[in-house]
N, C-alpha and C positions, 0 to 999 in steps of 0.2 A: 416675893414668895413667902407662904408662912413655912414652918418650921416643925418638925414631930421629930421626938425620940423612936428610934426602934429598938425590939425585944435585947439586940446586943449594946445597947447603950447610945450608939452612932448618931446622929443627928441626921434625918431625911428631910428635902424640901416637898414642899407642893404648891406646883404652878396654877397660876390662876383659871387654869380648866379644874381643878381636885385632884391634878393627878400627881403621883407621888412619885417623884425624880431620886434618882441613886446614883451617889459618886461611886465610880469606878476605875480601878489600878488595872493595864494590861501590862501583862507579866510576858517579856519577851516581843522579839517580832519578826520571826522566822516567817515562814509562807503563810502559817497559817493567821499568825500573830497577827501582822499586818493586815491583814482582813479585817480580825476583829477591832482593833484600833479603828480603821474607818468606821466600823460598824457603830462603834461607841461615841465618835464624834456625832457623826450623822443622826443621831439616836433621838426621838423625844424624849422620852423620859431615862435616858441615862447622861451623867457628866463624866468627864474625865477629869480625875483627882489626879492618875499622877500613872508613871510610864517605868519600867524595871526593863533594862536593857544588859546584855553582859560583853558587848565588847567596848573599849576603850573610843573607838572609833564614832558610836552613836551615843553614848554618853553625854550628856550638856547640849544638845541638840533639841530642837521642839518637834514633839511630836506628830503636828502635822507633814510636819516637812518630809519625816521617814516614812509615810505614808502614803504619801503624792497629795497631801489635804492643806489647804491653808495654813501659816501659824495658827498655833492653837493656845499658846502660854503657856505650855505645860513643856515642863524641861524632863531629857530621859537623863536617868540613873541609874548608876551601877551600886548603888546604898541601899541594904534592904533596909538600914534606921528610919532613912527617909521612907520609906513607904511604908511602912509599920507606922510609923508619927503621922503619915494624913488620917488618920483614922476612918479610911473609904469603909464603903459598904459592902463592897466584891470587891477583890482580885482576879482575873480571868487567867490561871495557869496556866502560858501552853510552854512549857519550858523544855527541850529537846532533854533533859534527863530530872528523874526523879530526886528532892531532897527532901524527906521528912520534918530534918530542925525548919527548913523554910518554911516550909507548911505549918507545922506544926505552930511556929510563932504567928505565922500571920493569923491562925482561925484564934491562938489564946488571947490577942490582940482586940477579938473582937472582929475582924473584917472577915465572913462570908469569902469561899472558893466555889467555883467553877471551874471545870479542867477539862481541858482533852485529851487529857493523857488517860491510863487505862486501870489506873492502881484503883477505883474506888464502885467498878461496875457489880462488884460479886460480895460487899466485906465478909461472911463466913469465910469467904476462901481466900482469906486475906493472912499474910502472916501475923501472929495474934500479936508480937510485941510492935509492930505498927500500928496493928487496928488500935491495939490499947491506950499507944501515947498519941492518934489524932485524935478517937473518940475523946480520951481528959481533955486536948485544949480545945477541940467542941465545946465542952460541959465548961472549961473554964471562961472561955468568952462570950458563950450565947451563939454560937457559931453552928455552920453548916457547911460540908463541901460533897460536891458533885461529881461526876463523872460523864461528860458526853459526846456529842458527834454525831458525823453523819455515818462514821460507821470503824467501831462499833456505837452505837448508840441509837441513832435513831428508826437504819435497819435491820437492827439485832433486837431491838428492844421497844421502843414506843411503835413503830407499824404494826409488827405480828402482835405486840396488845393489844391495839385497836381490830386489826381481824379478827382477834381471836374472841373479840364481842359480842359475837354472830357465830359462835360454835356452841355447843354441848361434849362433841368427843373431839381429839385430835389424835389423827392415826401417824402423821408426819407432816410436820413443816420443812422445807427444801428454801436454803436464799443463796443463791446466786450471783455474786457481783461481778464485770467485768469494768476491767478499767485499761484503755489503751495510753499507754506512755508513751507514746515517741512523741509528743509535744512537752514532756517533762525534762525542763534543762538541770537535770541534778544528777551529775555525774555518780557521788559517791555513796550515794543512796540507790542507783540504778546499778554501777556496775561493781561496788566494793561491797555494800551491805548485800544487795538483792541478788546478786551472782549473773546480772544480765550478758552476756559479753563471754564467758566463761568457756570453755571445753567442758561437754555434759559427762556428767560421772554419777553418781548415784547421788541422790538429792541428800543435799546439806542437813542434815538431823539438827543443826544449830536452827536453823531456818523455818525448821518445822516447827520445833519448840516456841522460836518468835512467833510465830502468827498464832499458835495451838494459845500460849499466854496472852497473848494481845483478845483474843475473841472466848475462846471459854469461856471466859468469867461472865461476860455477856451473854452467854447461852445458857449457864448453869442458875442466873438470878431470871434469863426470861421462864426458864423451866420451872422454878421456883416458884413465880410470881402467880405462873397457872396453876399449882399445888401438883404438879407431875414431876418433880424433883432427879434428876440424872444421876443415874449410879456410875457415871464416869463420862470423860472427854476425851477421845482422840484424833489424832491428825495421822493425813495419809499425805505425799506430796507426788507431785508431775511434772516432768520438763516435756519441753518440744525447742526444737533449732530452726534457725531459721536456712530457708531454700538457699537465697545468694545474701550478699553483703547489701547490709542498708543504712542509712545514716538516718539519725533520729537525732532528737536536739540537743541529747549528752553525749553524744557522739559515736563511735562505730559499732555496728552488730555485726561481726564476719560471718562470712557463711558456716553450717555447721557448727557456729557457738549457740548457746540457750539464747532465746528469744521469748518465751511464755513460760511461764510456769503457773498450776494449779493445785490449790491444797485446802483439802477437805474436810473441817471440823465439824468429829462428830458428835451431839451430844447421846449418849447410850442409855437407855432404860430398859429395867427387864429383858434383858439382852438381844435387843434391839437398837436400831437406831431410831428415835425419836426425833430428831432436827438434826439439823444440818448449816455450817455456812460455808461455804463454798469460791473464797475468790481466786479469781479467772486474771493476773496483770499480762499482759502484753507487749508486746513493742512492735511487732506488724503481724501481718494475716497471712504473708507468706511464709507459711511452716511446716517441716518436716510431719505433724500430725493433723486430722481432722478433726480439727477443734472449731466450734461454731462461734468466730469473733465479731462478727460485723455488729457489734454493739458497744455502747458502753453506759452502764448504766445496770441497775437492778432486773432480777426476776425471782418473783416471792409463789410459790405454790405451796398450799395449803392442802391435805387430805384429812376430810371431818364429814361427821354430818352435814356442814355448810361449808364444800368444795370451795377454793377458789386457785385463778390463774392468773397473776396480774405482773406487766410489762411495763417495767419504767426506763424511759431513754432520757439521757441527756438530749435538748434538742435543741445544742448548735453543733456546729464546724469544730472540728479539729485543729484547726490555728487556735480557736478561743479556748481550747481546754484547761491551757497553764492561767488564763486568767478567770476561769469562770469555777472550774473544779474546787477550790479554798473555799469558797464563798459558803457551799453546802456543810460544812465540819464546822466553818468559825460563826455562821448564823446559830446552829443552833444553841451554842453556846450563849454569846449573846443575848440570845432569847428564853433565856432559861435561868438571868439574872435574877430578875424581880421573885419567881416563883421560891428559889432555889434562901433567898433574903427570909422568905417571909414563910419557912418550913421550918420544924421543929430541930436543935442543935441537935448536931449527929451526924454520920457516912450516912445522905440519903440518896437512893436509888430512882432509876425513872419509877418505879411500881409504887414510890414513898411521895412523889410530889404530882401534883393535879395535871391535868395536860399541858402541854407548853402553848402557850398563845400569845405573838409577837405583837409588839404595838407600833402600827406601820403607820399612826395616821401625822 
């Protein structure tokens, strides 16, 4: 392979097609992690420089192996020095909580971020003394980091700009997610964070506020992006209980405890609602309200000069969900390396970097 410098100093190969290969660090490998680890084995033009792991348990371990992938040479760490010292070209963040100095070191370093986490979708509406110290070690390594997903991100954000290619006016965007969980084996996320399982009471304001911050900022940069700008975001929330007792794969929904809940962010202009995102989680379809579940998957409606109505289902089986659902979050990521490498340093946004286009060959 011959050898190029890139803009942050790092050294890129390129394979004897011309095409230019990128070391890459996966940061963690939670549900979603692991995907992209495979992703990044599997990859043509990506390598794997090196693996950040935080229990004591998969530390010193090869990457393949926590993956279900062949060895691969690559030993996991719990040293961010080490991975700071390979001098990759991305880091793919998915790390279950935010740390700025990590951040922050890894982009003054010089190594490119990717993340699926949700601090980098909106930066005005960012707190200033973080936007301030990732923006400096951007600017001091030549660096760039990202934010994205299959949601929010790719249907918060890259689809309605692509429909929205095909409008002149928009009267309201409407996005709708359902997502059925009972093939989701994660207890403490289904019944301690999400309140599944619970005796209903008046919906968790903590709860509201998690999802109202998780998606906002993704609706107030796609509002942004189309120069229609939101004079504000808010969330409303919904429960529903279920009929009898059902077992799912985190374990019991008694009857009469929450089973669904829905919560509605809205983004507000001119004292309207302008968009909307809307998710729908579940745990079965027998429920004390009439709520229309029998899907999982998106539905995006569009009211413009150039209407649209469009239905996306997932389209396997519900045994495959817990293996197939990852796939959509840690792909895009993934696929958003090379672009994400070769854009100006800085917090850049989907509306900042060109379309994402995978290289599947």
């Amino acid at each position: 392979m011959e050898r190029t410098t890139l803009p942050s100093g790092n050294i890129s190969d390129i394979d004897s097609d011309g095409r230019r290969t990128y070391r890459v660090v996966q940061w963690a490998t939670g549900n979603i992690g692991t995907r992209a680890l495979r992703a990044v084995i599997d990859h043509p033009a990506l390598t794997l420089a090196g693996l950040y792991v935080h229990s004591d348990t998969k530390s010193g371990r090869d990457a393949g192996e926590l993956c279900g992938r062949d060895p691969v040479g690559v030993k996991a760490t719990r040293d961010i020095d080490e991975i700071v010292d390979l001098g990759a070209d991305c880091v793919l963040y998915m790390s279950l909580r935010f740390d700025v100095d990590d951040v922050c070191r890894i982009l003054a370093s010089g190594t490119n971020i990717v993340t699926t986490r949700g601090e980098f979708h909106h930066p005005a509406g960012m707190d200033p003394a973080v936007r301030d110290a990732v923006e400096t070690a951007c600017a001091i390594g030549g660096t760039s980091v990202h934010s994205t997903g299959s949601s929010p991100g790719f249907i918060t954000e890259a689809f309605p700009l692509t429909l929205a290619s095909i409008q002149r006016r928009l009267d309201h965007l409407a996005i709708d997610e359902y997502a059925d969980l009972s093939q989701r084996d994660s207890p403490g996320i289904l019944f301690e964070i999400m309140g599944f399982g619970t005796t209903p009471v008046d919906f968790d304001e903590n709860r509201i506020s998690h999802v109202q911050a998780n998606f906002g900022p993704s609706l107030r940069h796609l509002a942004d992006s189309l120069g229609l700008p939101l004079d504000s975001v808010e969330a409303t929330g919904e429960l529903a209980t279920a009929r009898n007792t059902v077992e799912i794969a985190a374990g019991t929904i008694g009857a009469g405890t929450v089973a669904a809940q829905r919560i509605t962010v809205s983004g507000i202009r001119n004292g309207r609602e302008l968009m909307r995102f809307r998710p729908t989680w579940y745990c079965t379809t027998d429920l004390d309200a009439d709520w229309d579940l029998h899907r999982t998957g998106w539905h995006v409606y569009i009211d413009g000069d150039a209407p649209l109505d469009i239905e996306m289902r997932f389209p396997f089986p519900m045994e495959q969900m817990s293996e197939m659902s990852p796939n959509y979050t840690a792909n895009r990521a993934v696929n958003a390396v090379p672009a994400v490498i070769a854009s100006a340093p800085g917090i850049r946004t989907t509306f900042d970097l060109p379309q994402i286009i995978p290289s599947l060959g």
